[in-house]
C-alpha positions in Angstrom: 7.6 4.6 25.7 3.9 5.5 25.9 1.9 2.6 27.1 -2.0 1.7 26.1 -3.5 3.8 29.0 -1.4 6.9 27.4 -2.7 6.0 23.8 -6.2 6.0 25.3 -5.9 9.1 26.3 -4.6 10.8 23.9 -7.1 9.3 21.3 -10.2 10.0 23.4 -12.8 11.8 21.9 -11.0 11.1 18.5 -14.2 10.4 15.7 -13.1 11.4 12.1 -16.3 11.8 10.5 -16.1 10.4 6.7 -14.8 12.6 3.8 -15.5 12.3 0.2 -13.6 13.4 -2.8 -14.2 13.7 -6.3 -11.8 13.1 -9.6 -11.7 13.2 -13.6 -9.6 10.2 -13.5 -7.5 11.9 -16.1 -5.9 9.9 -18.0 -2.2 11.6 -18.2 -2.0 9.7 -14.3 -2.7 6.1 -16.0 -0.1 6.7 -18.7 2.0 8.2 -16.2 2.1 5.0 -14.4 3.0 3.0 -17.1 6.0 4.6 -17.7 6.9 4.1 -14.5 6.3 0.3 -14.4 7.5 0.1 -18.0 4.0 -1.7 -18.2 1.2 -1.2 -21.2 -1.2 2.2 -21.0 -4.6 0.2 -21.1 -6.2 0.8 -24.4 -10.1 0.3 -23.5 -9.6 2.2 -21.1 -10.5 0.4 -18.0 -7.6 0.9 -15.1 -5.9 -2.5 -14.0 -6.2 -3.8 -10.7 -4.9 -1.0 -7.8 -3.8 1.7 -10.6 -6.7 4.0 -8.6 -4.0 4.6 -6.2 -2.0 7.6 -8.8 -5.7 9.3 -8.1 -7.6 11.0 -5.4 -4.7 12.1 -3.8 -4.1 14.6 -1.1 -1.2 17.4 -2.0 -0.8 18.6 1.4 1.5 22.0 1.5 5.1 21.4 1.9 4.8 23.5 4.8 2.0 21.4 6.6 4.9 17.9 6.2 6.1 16.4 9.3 10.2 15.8 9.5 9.5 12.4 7.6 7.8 13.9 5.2 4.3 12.5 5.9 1.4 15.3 6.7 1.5 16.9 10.4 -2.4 16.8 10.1 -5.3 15.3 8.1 -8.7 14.2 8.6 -7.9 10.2 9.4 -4.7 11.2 11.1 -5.0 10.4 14.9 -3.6 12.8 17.4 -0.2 11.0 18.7 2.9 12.6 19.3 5.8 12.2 17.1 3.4 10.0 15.1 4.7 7.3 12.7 3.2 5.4 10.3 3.7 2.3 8.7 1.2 0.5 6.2 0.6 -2.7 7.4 -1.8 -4.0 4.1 -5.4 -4.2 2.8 -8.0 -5.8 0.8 -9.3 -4.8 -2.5 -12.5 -5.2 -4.1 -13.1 -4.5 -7.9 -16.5 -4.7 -8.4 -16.6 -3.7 -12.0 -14.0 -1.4 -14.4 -13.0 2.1 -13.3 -12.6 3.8 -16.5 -10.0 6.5 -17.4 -11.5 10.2 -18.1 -14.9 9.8 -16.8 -15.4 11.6 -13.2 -14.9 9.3 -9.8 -16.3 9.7 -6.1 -14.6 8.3 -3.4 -16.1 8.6 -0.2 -13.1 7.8 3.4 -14.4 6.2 6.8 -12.8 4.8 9.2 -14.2 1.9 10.4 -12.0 0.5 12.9 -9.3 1.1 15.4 -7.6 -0.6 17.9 -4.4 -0.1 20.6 -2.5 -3.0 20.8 0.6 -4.1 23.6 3.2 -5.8 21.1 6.8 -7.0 21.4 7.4 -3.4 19.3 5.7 -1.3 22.0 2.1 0.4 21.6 0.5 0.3 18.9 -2.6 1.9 16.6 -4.3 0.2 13.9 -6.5 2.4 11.8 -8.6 1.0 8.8 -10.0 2.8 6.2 -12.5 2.3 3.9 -12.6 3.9 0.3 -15.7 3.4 -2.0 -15.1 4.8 -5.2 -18.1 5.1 -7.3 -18.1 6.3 -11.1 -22.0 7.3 -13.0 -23.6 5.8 -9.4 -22.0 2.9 -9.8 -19.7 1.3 -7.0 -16.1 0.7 -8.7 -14.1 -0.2 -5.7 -13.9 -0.8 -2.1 -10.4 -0.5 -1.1 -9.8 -1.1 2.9 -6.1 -0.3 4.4 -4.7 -0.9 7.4 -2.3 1.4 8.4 -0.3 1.1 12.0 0.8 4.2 13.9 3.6 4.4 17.3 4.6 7.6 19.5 7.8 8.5 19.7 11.3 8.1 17.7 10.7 6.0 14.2 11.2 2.3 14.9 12.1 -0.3 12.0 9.7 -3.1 12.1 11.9 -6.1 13.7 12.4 -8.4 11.5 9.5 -12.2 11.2 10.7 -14.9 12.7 12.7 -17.0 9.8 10.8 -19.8 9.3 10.8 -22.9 6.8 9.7 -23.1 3.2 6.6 -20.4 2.1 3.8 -21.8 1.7 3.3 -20.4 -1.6 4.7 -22.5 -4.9 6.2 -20.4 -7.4 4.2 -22.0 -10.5 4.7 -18.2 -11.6 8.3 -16.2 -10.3 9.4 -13.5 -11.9 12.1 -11.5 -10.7 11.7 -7.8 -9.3 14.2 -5.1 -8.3 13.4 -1.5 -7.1 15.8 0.8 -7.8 16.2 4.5 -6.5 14.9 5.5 -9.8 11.6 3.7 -9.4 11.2 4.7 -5.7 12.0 8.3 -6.2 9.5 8.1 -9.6 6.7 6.4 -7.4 6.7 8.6 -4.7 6.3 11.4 -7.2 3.0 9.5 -8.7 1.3 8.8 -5.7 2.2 12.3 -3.8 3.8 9.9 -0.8 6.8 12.3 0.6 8.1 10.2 3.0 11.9 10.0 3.3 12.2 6.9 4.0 11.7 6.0 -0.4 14.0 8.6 -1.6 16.2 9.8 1.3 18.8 7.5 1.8 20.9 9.4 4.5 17.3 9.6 6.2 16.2 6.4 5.7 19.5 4.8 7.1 20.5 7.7 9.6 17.3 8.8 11.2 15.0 5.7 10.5 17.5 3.1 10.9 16.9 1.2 7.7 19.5 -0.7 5.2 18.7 1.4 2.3 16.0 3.1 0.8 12.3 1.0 1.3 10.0 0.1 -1.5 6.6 1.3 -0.7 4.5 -1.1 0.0 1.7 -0.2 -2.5 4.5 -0.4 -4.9 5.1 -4.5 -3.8 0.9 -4.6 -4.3 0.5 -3.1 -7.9 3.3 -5.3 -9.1 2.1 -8.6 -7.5 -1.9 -7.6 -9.1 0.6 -7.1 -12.4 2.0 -10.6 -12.3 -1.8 -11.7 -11.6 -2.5 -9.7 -15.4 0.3 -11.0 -17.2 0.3 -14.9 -15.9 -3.3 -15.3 -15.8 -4.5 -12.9 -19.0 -8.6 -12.7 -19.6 -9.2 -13.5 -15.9 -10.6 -10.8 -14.0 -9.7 -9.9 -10.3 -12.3 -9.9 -8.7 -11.0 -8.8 -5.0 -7.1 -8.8 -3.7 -5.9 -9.0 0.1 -2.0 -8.1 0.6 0.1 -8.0 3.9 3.1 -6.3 4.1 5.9 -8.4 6.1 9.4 -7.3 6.7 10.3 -4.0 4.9 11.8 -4.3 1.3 14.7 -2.5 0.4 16.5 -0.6 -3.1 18.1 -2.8 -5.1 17.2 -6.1 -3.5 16.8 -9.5 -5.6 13.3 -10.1 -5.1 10.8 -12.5 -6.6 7.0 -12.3 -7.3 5.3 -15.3 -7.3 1.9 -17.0 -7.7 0.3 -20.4 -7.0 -3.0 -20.7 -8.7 -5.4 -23.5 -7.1 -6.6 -26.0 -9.2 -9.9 -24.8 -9.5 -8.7 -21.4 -10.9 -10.6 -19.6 -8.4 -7.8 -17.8 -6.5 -4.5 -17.4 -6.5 -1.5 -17.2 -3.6 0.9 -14.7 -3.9 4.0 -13.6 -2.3 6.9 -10.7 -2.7 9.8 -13.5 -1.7 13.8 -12.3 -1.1 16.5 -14.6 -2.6 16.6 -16.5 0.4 13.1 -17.6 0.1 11.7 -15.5 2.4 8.5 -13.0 2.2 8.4 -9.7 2.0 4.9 -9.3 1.5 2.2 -11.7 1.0 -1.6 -11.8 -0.9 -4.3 -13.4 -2.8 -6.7 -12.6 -5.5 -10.1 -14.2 -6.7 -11.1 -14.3 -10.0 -14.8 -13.6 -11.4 
């Protein structure tokens, strides 16, 4: 196993310089979405909260895929071998309505990285930073963190069990990805890895109990509790945190705590046994 010196090494002189991209926001990807979430296509025509993530996306060639399915190559992609990557969460600013079919910029940085020594092995952490701006106006500011290792994929071992979350579950609804949903999400959001549609991969090569809900997936349906249990607030910023990989067909539960203030919000992706899966808060305007 490749130790920090190695990772240093092999990352010197790595400095992707920022990229920007442009879209129509069309709005066949919004209604698209709906259907997959068996949620409501937004009549004025203002995206909810983390629906940008069916646009600006990056169609590499089939031939240019890894064996997992995620691109060999790309602009933020740092040079590791037998790179793996895992999504590790992010934060979310919505600084005013992204609309559907009027043309979006996004403009990509990275504007951190760090090699860690963990219990796991070596690690990268990459953050990016998305600003989407629509008529010169900033939109969104969308930072992820994403975690990379070298060498054979690794499932995440498992948190430490530990007593009651900390988040009440004044809102719980229940939540279950099936292979339908997993296989229909990966086709929305052009994310080919196996891992979400692939069972004999996902459990063979990558070592999982099923297929894994994408984490985005957990994000846009915790920001959809947020719509339906708070309705005529507006998210004003989201942070998420991805915890222990969530699998096909698992009893889940989304739940909220809003303080009393009704300022913010707690929320948490919890398993029948109470515990998380993936954790967040929002902030209301």
């Amino acid at each position: 196993m490749a130790d920090r010196e190695q990772f240093l090494r092999w990352l010197q002189g790595w400095d992707p310089q920022p990229a920007t991209s442009e879209d129509p926001i069309d709005p066949r990807s919004a209604q698209a979405l709906a259907s997959v979430l068996d949620a409501p296509f937004p009549e004025d025509g203002r995206l909810p909260p983390l629906w940008h993530w069916v646009y600006f996306l990056d169609w590499a060639p089939t031939a240019a895929l890894g064996e997992d399915g995620h691109p060999a190559t790309g602009v933020f992609l740092p040079p590791l071998p037998d790179r793996t990557r895992m999504f590790g969460g992010g934060r979310v600013e919505l600084h005013g309505p992204l609309r559907v079919g009027e043309p979006a910029r996004r403009r990509s940085a990275v504007v951190h990285q760090e090699v860690k020594q963990g219990a796991t092995g070596t690690l990268l952490f990459v953050t990016v930073r998305h600003e989407i701006e629509q008529h010169g106006r900033l939109a969104i500011t969308d930072e992820q963190d994403v975690m990379y290792r070298s060498g054979a994929p690794s499932v995440p071992r498992p948190a430490p069990r530990s007593g009651p979350p900390t988040v009440e579950r004044t809102w719980d609804e229940p939540f279950r990805a099936g292979p339908l949903l997993l296989f229909r999400f990966s086709a929305l959001t052009a994310n080919a890895h196996r891992i979400h549609y692939d069972h004999p991969y996902a459990t063979g090569v990558e070592g999982y109990g099923n297929l894994v809900v994408h984490g985005p997936l957990l994000a846009v349906a915790l920001a959809g509790l947020v719509s339906r249990r708070a309705p005529g607030r507006r998210i004003a910023s989201m942070r998420y945190r991805f915890i222990r990989p969530a699998l096909s067909g698992e009893a889940l539960h989304l739940v909220g705590h809003p303080d009393p203030a009704g300022t913010q919000a707690a929320l948490a992706v919890l398993a029948d046994d109470g515990q998380p899966r993936a954790t967040g808060a929002v902030s209301f305007a």
